[in-house]
N, C-alpha and C positions, 0 to 999 in steps of 0.2 A: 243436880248441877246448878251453880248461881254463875250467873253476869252478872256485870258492873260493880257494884262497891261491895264486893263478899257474899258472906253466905246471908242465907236468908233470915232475916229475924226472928228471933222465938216464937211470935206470935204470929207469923206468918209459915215457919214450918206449923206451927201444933193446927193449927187451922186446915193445909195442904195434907197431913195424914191422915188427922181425921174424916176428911171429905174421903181420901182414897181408901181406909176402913170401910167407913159405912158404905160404899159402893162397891165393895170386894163382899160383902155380907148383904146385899140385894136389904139395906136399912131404908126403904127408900119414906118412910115415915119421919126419921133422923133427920136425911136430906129436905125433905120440905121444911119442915120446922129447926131447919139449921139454925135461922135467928136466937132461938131457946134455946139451943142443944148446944151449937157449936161451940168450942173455945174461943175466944175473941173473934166472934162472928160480926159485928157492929165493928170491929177496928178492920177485920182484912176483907170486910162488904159493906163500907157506909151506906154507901147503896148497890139495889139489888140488879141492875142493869144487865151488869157484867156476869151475874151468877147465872139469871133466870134462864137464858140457851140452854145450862146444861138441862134445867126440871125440861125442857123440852126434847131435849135429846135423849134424855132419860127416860122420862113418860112415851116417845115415841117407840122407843128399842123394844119397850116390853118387858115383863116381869124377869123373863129367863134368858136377857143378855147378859152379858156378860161386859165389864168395864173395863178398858186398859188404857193405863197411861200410857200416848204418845211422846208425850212434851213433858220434861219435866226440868225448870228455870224459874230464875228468882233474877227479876231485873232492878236494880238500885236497892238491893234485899229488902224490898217492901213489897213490892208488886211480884205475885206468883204468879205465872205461864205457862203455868198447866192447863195439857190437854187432853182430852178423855177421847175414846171411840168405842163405839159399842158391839158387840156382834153375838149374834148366835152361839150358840153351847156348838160343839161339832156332836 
């Protein structure tokens, strides 16, 4: 879904999928070294402020959680607002 001025820019979907890939694929070596990997990783994270909660939320959950999108917006189609939550396999 996007707010405000449309959908999300190219480089900010390809960035939003990728992250939700590699976290649907337990990639979490991808995830760290998103700087490298990602696609316009330097344009949709100049800096890493806003990123680094997830490696925490991430590294906290554990190898065998499991990722899901709660949130998923695009505000002034630059800024993505995605949200993640982690949980248990049942």
């Amino acid at each position: 879904a996007a707010r405000g001025n449309g959908p999300a820019l190219p480089y900010v979907a390809e960035f939003s999928s990728w992250l939700e890939q590699r976290l649907a694929s337990h990639d979490d070596d991808a995830i760290v070294g998103y700087r490298e990997q990602a696609p316009s990783a330097a344009r949709a994270h100049p800096t890493e402020e806003h990123f680094l909660p997830l490696l925490i939320a991430l590294g906290a959950a554990g190898p065998a959680a499991l990722a899901e999108k709660v949130y998923d917006a695009t505000e002034g189609a630059a800024l993505a607002m995605d949200a993640y939550r982690f949980r248990q396999a049942a």
